[in-house]
N, CA, C and O atoms as a GROMACS GRO file, in nm:
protein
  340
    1UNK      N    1  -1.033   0.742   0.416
    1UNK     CA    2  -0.924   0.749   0.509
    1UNK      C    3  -0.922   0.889   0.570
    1UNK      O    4  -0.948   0.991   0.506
    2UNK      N    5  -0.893   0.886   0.678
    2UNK     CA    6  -0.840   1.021   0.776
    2UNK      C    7  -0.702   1.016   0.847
    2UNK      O    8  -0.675   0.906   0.894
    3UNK      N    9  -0.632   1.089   0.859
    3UNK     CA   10  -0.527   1.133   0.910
    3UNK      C   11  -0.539   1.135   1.083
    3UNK      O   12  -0.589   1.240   1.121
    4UNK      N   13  -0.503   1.038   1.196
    4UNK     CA   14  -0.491   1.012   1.296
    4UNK      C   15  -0.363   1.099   1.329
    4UNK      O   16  -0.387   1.215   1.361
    5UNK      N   17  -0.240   1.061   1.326
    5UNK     CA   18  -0.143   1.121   1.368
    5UNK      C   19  -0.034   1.185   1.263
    5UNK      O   20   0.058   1.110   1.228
    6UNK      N   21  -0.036   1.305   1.215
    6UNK     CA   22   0.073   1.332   1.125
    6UNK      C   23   0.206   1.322   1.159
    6UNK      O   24   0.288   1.352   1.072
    7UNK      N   25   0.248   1.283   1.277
    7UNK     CA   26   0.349   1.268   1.285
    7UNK      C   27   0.425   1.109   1.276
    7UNK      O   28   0.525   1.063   1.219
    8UNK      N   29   0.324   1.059   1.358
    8UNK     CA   30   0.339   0.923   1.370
    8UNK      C   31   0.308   0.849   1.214
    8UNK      O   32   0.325   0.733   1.178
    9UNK      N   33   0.264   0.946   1.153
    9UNK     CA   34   0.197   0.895   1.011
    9UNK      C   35   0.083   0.730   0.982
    9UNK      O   36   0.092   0.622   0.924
   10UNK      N   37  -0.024   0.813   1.072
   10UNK     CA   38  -0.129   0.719   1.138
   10UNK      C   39  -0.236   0.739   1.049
   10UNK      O   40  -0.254   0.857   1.018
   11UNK      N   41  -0.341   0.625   0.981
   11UNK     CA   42  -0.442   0.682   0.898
   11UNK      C   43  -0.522   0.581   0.945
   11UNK      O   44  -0.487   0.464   0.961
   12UNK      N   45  -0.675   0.648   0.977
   12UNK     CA   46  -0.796   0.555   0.973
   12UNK      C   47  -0.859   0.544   0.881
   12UNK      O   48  -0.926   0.632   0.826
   13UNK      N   49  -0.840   0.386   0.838
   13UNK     CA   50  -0.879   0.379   0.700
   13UNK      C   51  -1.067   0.314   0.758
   13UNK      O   52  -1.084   0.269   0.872
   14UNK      N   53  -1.168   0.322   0.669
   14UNK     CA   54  -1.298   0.250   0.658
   14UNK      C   55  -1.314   0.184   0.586
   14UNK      O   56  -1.335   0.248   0.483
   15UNK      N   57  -1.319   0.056   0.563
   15UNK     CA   58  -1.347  -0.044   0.417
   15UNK      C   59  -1.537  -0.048   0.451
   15UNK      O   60  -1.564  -0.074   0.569
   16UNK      N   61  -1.641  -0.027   0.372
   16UNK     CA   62  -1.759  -0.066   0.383
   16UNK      C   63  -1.790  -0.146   0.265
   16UNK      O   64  -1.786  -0.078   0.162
   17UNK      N   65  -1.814  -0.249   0.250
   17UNK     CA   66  -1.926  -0.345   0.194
   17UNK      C   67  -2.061  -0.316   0.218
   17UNK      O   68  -2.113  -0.331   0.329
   18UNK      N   69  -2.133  -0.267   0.099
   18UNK     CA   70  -2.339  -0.315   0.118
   18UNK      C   71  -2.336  -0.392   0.008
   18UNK      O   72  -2.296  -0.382  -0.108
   19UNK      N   73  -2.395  -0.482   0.084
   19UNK     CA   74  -2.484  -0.550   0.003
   19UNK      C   75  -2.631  -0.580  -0.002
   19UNK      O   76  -2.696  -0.598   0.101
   20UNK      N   77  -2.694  -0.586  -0.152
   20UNK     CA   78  -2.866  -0.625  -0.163
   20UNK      C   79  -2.862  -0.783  -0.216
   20UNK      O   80  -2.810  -0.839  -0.313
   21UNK      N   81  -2.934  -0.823  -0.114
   21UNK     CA   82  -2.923  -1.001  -0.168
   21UNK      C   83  -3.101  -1.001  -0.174
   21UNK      O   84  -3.183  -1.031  -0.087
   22UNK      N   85  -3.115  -0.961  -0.291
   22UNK     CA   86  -3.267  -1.008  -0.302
   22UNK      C   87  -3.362  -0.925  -0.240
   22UNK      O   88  -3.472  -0.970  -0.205
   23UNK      N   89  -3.318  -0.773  -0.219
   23UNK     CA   90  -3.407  -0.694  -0.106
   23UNK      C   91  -3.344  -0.737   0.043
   23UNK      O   92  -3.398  -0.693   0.145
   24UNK      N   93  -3.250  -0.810   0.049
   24UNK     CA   94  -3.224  -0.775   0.245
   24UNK      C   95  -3.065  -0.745   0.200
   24UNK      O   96  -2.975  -0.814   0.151
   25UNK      N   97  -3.080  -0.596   0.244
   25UNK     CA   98  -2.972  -0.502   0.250
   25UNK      C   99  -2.894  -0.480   0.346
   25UNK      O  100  -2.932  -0.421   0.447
   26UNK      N  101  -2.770  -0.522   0.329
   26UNK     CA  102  -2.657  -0.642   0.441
   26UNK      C  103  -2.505  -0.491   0.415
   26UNK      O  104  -2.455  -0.454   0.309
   27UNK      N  105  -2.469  -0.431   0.586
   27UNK     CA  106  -2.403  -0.408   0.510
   27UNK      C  107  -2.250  -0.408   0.671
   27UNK      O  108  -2.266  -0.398   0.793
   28UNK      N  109  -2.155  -0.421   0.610
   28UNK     CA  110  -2.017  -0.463   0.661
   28UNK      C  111  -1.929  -0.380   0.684
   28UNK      O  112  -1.861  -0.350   0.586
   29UNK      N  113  -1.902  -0.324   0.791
   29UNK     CA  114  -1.796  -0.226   0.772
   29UNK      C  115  -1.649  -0.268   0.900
   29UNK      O  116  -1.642  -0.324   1.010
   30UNK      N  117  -1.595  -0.233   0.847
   30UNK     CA  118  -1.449  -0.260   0.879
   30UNK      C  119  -1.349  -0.099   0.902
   30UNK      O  120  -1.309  -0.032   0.806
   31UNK      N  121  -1.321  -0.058   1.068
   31UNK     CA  122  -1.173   0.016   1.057
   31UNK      C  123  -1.084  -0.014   1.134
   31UNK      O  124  -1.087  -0.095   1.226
   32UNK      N  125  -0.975   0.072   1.087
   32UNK     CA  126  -0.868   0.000   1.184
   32UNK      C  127  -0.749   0.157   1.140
   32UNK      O  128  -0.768   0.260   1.076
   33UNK      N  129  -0.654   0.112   1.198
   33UNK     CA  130  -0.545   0.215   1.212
   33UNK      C  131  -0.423   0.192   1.154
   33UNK      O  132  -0.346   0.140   1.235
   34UNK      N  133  -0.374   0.210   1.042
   34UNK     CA  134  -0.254   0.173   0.966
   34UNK      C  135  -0.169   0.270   0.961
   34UNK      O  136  -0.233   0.375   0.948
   35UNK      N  137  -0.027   0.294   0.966
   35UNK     CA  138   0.084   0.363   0.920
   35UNK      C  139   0.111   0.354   0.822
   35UNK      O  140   0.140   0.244   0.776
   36UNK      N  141   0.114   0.480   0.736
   36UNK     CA  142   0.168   0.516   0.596
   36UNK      C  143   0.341   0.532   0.620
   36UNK      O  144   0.405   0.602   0.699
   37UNK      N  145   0.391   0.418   0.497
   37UNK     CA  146   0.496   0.463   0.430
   37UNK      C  147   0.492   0.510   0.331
   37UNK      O  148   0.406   0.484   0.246
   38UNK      N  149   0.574   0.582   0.319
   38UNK     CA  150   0.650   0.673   0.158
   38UNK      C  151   0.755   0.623   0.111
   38UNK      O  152   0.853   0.588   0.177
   39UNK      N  153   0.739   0.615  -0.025
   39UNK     CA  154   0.838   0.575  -0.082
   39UNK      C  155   0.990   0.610  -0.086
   39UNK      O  156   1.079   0.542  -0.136
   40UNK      N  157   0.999   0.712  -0.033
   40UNK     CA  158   1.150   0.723   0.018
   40UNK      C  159   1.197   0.676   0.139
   40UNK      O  160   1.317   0.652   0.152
   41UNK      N  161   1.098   0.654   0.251
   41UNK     CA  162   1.122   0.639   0.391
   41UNK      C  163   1.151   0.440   0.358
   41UNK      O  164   1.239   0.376   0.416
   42UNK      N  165   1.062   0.386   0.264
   42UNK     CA  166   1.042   0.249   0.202
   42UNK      C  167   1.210   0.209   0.151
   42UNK      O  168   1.274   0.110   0.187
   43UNK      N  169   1.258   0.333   0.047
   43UNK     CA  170   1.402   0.247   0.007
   43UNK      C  171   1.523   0.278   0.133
   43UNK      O  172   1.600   0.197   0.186
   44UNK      N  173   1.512   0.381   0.150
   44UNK     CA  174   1.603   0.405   0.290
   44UNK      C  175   1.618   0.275   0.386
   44UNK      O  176   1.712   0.209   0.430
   45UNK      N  177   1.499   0.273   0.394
   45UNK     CA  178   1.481   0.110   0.508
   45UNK      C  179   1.522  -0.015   0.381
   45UNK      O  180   1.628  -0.072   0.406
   46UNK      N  181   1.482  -0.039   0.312
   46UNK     CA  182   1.584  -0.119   0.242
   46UNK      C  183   1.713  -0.114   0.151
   46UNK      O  184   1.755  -0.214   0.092
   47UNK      N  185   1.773   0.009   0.145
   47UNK     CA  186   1.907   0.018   0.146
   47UNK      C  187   2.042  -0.028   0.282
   47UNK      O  188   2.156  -0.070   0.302
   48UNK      N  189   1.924   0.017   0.340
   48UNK     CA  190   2.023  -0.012   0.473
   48UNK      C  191   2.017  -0.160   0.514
   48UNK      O  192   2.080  -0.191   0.615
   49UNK      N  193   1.955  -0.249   0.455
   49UNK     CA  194   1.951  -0.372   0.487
   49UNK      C  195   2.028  -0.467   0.400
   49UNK      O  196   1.996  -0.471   0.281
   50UNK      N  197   2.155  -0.565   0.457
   50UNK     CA  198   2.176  -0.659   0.353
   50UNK      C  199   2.134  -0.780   0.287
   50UNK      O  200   2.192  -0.847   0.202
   51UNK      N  201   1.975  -0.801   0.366
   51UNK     CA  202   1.979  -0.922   0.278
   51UNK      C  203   1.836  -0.918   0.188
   51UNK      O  204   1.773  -1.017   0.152
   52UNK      N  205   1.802  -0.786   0.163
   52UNK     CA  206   1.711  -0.748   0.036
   52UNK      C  207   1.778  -0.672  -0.039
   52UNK      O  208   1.879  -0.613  -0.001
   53UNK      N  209   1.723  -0.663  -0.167
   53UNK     CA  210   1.732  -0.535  -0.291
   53UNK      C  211   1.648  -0.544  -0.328
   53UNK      O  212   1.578  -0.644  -0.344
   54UNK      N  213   1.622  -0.378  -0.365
   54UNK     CA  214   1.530  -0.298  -0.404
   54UNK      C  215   1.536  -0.346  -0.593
   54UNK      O  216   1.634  -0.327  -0.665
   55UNK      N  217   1.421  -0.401  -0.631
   55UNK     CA  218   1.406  -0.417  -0.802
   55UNK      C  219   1.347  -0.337  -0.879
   55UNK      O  220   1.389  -0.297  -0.988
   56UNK      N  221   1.214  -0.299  -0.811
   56UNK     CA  222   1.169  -0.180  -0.864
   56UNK      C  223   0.987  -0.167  -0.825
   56UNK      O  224   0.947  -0.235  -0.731
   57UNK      N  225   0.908  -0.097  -0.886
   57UNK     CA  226   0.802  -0.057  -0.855
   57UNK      C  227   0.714  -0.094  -0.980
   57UNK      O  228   0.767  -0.098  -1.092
   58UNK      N  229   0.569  -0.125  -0.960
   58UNK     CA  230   0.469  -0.130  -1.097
   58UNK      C  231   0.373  -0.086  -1.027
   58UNK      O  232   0.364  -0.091  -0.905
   59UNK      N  233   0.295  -0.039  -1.105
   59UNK     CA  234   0.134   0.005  -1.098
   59UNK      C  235   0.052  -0.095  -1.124
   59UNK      O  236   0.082  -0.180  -1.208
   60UNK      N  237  -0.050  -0.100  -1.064
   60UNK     CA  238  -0.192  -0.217  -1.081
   60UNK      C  239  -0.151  -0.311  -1.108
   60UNK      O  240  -0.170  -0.375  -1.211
   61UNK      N  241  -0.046  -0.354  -0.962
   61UNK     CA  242  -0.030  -0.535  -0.999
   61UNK      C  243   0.025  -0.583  -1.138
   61UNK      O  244   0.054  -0.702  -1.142
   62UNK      N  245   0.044  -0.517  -1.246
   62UNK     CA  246   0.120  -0.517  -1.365
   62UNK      C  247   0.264  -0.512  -1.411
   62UNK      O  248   0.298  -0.401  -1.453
   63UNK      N  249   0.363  -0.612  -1.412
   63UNK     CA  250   0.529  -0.600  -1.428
   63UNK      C  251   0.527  -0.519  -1.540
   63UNK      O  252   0.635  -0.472  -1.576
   64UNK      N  253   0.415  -0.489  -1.609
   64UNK     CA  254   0.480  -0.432  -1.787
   64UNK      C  255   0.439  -0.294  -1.766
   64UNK      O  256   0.460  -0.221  -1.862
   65UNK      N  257   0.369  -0.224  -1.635
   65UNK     CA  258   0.361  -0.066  -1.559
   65UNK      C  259   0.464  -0.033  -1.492
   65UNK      O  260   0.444  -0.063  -1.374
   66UNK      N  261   0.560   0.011  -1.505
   66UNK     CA  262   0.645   0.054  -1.446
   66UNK      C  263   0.602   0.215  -1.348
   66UNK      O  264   0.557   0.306  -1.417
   67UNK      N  265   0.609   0.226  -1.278
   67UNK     CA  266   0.632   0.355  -1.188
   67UNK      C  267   0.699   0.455  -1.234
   67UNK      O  268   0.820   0.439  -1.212
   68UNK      N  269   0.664   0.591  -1.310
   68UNK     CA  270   0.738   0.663  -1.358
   68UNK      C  271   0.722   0.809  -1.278
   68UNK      O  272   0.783   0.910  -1.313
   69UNK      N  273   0.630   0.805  -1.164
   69UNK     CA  274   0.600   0.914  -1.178
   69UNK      C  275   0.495   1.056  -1.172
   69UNK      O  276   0.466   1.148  -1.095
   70UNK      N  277   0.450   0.984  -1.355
   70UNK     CA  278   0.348   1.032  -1.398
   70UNK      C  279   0.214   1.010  -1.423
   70UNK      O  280   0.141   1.080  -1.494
   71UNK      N  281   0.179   0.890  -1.351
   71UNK     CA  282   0.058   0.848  -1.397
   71UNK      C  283   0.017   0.781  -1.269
   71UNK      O  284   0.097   0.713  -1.203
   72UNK      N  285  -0.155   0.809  -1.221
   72UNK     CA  286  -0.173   0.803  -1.110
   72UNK      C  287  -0.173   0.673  -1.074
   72UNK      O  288  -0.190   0.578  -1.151
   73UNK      N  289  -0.153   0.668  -0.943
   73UNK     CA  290  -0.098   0.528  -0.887
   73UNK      C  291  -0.231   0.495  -0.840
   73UNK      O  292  -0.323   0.562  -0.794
   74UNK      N  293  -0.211   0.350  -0.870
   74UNK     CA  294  -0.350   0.226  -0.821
   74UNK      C  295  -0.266   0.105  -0.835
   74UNK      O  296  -0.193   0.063  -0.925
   75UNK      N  297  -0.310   0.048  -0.679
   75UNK     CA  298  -0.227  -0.086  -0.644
   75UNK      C  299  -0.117  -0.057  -0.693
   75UNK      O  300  -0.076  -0.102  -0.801
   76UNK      N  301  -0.058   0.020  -0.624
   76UNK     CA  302   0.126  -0.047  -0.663
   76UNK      C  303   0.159  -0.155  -0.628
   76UNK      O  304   0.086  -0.244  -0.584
   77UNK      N  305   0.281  -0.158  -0.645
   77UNK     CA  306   0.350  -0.314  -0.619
   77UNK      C  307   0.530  -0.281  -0.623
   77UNK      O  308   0.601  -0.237  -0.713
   78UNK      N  309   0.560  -0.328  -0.478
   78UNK     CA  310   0.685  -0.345  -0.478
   78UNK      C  311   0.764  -0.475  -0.463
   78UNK      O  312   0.756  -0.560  -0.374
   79UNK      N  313   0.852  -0.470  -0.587
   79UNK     CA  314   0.960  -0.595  -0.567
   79UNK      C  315   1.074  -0.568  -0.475
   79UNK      O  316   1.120  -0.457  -0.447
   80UNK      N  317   1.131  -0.733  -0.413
   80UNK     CA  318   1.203  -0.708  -0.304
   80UNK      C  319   1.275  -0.854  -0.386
   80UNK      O  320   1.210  -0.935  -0.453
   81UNK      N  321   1.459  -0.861  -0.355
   81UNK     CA  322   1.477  -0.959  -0.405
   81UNK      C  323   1.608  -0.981  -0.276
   81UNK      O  324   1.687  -0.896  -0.235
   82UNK      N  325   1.594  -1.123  -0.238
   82UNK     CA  326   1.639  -1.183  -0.140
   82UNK      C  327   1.803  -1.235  -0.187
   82UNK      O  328   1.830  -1.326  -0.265
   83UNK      N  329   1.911  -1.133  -0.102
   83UNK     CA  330   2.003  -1.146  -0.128
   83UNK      C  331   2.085  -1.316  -0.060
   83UNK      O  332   2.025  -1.393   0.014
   84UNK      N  333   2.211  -1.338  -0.105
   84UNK     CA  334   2.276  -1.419  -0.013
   84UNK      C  335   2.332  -1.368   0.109
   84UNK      O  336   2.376  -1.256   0.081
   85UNK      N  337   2.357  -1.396   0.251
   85UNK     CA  338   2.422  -1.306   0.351
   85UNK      C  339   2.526  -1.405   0.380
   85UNK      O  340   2.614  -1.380   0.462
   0.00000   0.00000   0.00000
């Protein structure tokens, strides 16, 4: 990833795939332009909304990782729970 716009909070991300299938070496690449959120800018925007709540955060796709913090993040995961309006 690279940093496109710091303000706009713009990142060009590259996904590449190679692959060797037997000696023919195949390879795939993919970019594109995504906006980073932060996790504060993330609950702000759903505080202010009534028909989600915020449940909480895990690490690597795991409910029993909780987000503390301290331990480096891979695949987070945020819960969102659908209020009545």
């Amino acid at each position: 990833m690279k940093i496109v716009n710091r303000v706009l909070q713009t990142l060009e991300e590259t996904a590449i795939l190679e692959v060797d299938d037997h000696g023919q070496h195949i390879e795939a690449r993919d970019t594109c332009i995504r906006r980073a959120i932060y996790p504060r800018e993330f609950l702000l925007f759903i505080a202010a909304r009534k028909d989600f709540e915020f449940v909480g955060w895990w690490n690597n796709w795991d409910l029993s990782a909780s987000l503390d913090g301290e331990e480096k993040i891979n695949r987070p995961i945020a819960l969102l729970r659908r209020t009545e309006i």
